[in-house]
Phi, psi and omega in degrees: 000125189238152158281181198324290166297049136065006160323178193225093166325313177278002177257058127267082188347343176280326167305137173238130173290150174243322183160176184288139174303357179255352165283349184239124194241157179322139162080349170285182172207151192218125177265158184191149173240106171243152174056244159262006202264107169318128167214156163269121184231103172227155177261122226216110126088043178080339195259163147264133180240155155233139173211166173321155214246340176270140179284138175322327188271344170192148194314080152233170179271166182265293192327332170294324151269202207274153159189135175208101193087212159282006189276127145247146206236160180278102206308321208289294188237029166042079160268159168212115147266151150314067216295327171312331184208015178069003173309126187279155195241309176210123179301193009254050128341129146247316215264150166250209220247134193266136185246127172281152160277122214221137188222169169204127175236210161348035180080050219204140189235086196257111168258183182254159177244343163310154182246129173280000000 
């Protein structure tokens, strides 16, 4: 997928490879770490999304839960975010989940890792 001027969105130093698209099949979740930072990666409704990979409300990791559709819920207190855009959806979560840019290319799964 290139944008409108035909770049090549991942020879952006921001994109990190994350895994094969075939490793991430619907309703999964895949964790991955640079630097200190925790992140998620799941596929929803066909798409890829990334979001921060620990929850606001108390220290877990989100790979450990659930994503059905776009709910990804929380293993420790069944928290529910939107993975499309980090919104909390059901508490007792307030605050929500910071979201990456997540592509899939040549049989590739890439996010940026820039905080937007």
């Amino acid at each position: 997928m290139a944008d409108s001027k035909g770049a090549n969105p991942i020879l952006d130093d921001t994109y990190t490879y994350v895994c094969a698209s075939s490793e991430l099949e619907e309703d999964d979740l895949i964790e991955f770490e640079t630097g200190e930072e925790t992140f998620v990666v799941g596929r929803g409704e066909g798409n890829v999304y990334a979001v921060e990979g620990i929850c606001t409300h108390a220290y877990a990791e989100l790979a450990d839960g659930e994503l059905d559709g776009t709910c990804l819920t929380c293993p420790l207190h069944f928290a529910c975010f939107d993975i499309r855009d980090g919104s909390v959806l059901e508490g007792p979560a307030e605050t929500p989940l910071r979201v990456y840019g997540a592509i899939e290319m040549d049989g590739s799964v890439w996010v940026s890792t820039k905080r937007g």
